[in-house]
C-alpha positions, 0 to 999 in steps of 0.5 A: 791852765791845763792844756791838754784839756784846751788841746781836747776841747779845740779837737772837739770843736775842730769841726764846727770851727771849719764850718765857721770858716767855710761861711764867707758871710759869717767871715766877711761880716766881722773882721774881729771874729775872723781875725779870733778864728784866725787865733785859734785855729793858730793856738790849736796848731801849736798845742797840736804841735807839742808831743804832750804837756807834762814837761814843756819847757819855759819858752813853749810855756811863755809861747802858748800862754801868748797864743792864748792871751791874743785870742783873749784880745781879739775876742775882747775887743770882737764881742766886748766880754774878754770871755772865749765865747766859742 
């Protein structure tokens, strides 16, 4: 996975993600999608977090791919697909 590409597109949508958040209907309608949007504001964090992606070691490696596989599974279990769907 390239997450340098991951880390533009959540900047890129950072906005509208903040938008969402500041919805409480939208919020207090679906724990599952808050909880998903909880997983990725955290994932953006995290890759915001790393200096670059080039050389990260194993354990940042293992420690994003985590991020990513929870939001996999809150969203799976939120909409039914498994697809990031944001």
């Amino acid at each position: 996975m390239d997450l340098a590409k991951l880390d533009a597109f959540l900047m890129q949508k950072r906005d509208f993600l903040i938008r969402l958040l500041e919805n409480p209907p939208v919020l207090l309608e679906n724990q599952k999608f808050t909880e998903l949007l909880r997983a990725v504001f955290h994932l953006n964090e995290e890759l915001q977090c790393r200096p670059g992606f080039d050389c990260l070691p194993e354990s940042d490696c293992r420690h994003i791919g985590g991020e990513i596989l929870t939001g996999f599974i809150r969203n799976s279990s939120a909409n039914g697909s498994g697809i990031w769907s944001i």
